[in-house]
C-alpha positions as CSV (number, residue, x, y, z in Angstrom):
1,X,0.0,0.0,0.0
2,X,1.6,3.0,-1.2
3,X,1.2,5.9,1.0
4,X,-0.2,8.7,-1.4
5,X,-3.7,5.4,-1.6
6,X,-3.3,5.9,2.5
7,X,-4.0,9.6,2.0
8,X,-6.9,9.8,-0.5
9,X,-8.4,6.8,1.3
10,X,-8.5,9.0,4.6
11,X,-9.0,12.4,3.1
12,X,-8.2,15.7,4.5
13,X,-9.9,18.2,6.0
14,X,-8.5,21.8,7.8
15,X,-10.4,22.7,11.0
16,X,-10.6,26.8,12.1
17,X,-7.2,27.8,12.6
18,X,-5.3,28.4,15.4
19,X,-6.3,30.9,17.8
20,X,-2.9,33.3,17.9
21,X,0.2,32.7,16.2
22,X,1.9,31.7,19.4
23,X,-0.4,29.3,21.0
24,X,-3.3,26.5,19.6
25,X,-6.8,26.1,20.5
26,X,-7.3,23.1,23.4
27,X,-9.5,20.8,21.9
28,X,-11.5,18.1,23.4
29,X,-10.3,14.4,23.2
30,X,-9.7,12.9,19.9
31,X,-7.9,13.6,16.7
32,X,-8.6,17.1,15.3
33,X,-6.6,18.4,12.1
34,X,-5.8,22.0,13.0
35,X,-3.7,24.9,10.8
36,X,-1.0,26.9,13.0
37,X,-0.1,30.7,11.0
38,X,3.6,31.8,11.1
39,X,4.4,35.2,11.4
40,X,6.9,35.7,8.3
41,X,6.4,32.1,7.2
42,X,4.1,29.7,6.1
43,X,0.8,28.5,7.5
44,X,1.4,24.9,9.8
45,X,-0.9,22.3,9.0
46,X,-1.0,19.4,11.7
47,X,-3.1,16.6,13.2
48,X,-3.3,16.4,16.9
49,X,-4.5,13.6,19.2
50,X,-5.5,14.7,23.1
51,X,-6.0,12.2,25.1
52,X,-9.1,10.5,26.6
53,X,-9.8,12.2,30.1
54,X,-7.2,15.3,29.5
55,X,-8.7,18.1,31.7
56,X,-5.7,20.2,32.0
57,X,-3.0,18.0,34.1
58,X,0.5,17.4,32.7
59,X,0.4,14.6,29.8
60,X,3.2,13.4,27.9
61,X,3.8,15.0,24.2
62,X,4.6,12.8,21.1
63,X,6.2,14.4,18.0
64,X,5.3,12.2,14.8
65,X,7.2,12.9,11.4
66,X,5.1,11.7,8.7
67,X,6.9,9.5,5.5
68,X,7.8,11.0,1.9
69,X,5.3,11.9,-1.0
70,X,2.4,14.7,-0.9
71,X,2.8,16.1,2.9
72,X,-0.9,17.3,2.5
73,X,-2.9,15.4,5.5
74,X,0.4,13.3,5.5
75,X,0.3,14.1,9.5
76,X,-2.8,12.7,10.2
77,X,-2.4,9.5,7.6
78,X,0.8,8.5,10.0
79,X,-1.0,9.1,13.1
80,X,-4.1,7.3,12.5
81,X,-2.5,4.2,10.6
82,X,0.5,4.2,12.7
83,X,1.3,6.4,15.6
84,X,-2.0,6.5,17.4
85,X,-2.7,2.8,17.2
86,X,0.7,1.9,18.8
87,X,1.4,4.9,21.0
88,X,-2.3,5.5,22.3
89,X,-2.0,3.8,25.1
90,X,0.9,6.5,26.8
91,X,-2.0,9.1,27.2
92,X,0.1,11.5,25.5
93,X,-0.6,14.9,23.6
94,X,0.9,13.5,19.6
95,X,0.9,16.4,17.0
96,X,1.8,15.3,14.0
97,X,3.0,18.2,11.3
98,X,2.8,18.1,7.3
99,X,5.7,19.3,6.0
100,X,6.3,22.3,4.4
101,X,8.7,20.8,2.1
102,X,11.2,18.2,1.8
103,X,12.5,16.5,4.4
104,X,12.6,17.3,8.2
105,X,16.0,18.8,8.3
106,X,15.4,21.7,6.4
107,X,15.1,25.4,7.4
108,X,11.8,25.9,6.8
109,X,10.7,22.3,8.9
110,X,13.2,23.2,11.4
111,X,11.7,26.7,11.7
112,X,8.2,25.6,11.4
113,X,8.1,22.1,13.8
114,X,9.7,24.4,16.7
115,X,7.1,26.9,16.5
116,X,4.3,24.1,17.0
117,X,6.4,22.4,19.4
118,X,6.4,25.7,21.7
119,X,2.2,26.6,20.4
120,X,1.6,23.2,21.4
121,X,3.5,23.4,24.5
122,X,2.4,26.8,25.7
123,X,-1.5,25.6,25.4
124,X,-1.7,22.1,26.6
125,X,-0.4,21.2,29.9
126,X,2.9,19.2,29.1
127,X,5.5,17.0,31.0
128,X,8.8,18.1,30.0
129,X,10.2,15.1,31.0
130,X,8.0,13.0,28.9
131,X,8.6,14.5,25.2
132,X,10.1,11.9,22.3
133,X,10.1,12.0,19.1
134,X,8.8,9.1,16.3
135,X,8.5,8.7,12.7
136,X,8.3,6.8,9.7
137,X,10.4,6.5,7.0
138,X,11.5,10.0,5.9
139,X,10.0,10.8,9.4
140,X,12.0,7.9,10.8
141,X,15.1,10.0,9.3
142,X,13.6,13.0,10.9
143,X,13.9,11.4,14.1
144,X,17.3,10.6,13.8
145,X,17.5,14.0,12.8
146,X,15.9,15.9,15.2
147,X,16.8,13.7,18.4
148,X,20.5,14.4,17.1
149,X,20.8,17.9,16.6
150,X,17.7,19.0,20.0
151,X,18.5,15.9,22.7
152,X,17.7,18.5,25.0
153,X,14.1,18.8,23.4
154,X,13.5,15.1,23.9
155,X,13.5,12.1,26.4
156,X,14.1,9.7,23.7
157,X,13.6,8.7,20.2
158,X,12.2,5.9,18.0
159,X,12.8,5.9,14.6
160,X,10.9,3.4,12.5
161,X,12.3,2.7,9.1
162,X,14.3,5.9,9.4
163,X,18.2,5.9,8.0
164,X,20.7,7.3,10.7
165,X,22.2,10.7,10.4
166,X,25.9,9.7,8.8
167,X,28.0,10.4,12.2
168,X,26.7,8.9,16.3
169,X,29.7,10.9,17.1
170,X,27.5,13.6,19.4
171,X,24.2,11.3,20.4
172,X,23.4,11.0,23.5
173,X,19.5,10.1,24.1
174,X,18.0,6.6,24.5
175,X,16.7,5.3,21.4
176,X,14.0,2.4,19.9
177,X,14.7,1.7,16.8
178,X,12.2,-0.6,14.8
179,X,13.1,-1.7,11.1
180,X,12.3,-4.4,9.0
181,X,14.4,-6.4,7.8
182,X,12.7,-6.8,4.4
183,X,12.7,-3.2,3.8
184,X,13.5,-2.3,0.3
185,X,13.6,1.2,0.3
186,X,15.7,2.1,3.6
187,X,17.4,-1.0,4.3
188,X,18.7,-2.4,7.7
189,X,22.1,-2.6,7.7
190,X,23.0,1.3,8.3
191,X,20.2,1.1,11.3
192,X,22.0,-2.4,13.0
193,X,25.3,-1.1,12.7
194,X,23.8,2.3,14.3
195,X,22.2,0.5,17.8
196,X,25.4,-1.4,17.6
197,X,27.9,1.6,17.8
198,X,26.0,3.3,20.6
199,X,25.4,0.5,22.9
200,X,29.2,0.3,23.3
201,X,29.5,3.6,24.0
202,X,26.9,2.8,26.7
203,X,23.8,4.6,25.5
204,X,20.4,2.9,25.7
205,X,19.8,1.8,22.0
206,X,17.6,-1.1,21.6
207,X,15.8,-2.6,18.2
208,X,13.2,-4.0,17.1
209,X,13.5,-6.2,13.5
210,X,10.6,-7.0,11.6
211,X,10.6,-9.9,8.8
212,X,8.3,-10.2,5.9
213,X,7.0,-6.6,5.5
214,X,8.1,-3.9,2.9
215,X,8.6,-0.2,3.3
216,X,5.1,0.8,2.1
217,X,2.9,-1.2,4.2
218,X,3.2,1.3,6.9
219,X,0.3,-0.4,8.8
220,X,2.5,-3.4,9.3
221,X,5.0,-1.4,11.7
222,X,1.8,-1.1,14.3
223,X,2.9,-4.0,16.1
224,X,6.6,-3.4,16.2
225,X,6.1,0.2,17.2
226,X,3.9,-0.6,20.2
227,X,6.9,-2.9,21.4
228,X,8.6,0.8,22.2
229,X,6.0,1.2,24.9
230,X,7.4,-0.8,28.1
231,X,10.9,0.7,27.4
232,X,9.5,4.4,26.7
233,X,7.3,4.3,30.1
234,X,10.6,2.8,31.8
235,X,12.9,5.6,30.6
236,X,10.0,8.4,31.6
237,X,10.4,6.2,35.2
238,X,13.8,7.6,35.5
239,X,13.6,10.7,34.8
């Protein structure tokens, strides 16, 4: 299933935008698709999920990067198919961007995920402690990304599908990693060798390996993300 058949299958619809440039609008629980205007840049469209029973006390926050192809209602697609079936169950706030063009390490992501990070952050009431960061395939490279260059942002990371960033030379956060091994589009290899190089340097890196599904079927990777739960509610223990 390619993605771009995931997107027109779910569709894709904008709710009343956000109400000040700084901050989002609380919504009830559920998953609500949401815009986010930039002052100087362009407008932020994201899916959110808030939690069942969220009344205002601190939650943990989820940060899903969505795959390649058309990012239009991208967000959402990842976090219905993928994110929110294996990560519900943390009760956390998960906002999950469409990008504003190419992948998540460019300027204009960078500048644009940071300002919903802080909106986001500024409305609902969020554990600091309890922030990571997730995605899938180009989003799984995001994660890498991202955890990377902000560990100060995060609590951990798990990438699914997602190629390392070339160097592990300055990483320091706990990471999940889930991959299949049958993955013909980002292959395994770079992702083993990865885990391998920063469990000797004593980091928590664990992985998950998959067999028998391909890079597309995105829904496949429900069961191997929802592994990461157990080990993400035992690093929040610590911290």
């Amino acid at each position: 299933m390619k993605h771009a058949f995931v997107l027109a299958a779910i569709g894709f619809f904008v709710s009343a935008p956000a109400i000040a440039q700084d901050s989002v609008a609380v919504r009830s629980p559920g998953i609500h698709d949401e815009v986010l205007p930039q002052t100087g840049g362009p407008t932020i469209h994201y899916a959110i999920s808030v939690p069942k029973g969220y009344h205002g006390e601190p939650v943990p926050l989820i940060l899903a990067l969505h795959f390649g192809g058309d990012p239009q209602g991208a967000g959402r697609a990842m976090l219905q198919i993928l994110i929110q079936p294996a990560l519900g169950e943390l009760g956390a706030v998960i906002i999950a961007p469409d990008s504003l063009g190419g992948g998540w390490s460019t300027a204009v992501n960078e500048q644009g995920v940071k300002a919903l990070l802080a909106a986001v952050e500024k409305s609902y009431a969020i554990d600091q402690k309890k922030v990571i960061v997730t995605g899938f395939s180009m989003g799984g490279q995001g994660t890498w990304y991202w955890a990377d260059k902000y560990p100060e942002r995060f609590s951990a990371a798990v990438p699914v599908s997602g190629t390392p960033t070339p160097s592990a030379a300055t990483w320091r956060l706990p990471v999940f990693a889930v991959h299949s091994r049958d993955d013909q589009v980002q292959p395994i290899g770079p992702t083993e060798q990865r885990i391998g190089e920063l469990k000797t340097r004593g980091i928590n890196a664990q992985i998950v390996v998959l067999n028998g599904i391909e890079h597309f079927e995105t829904y496949k990777f429900v069961s191997g993300l929802r592994q990461a739960v157990p080990w993400i509610q035992q690093i929040w223990m610590t911290k």
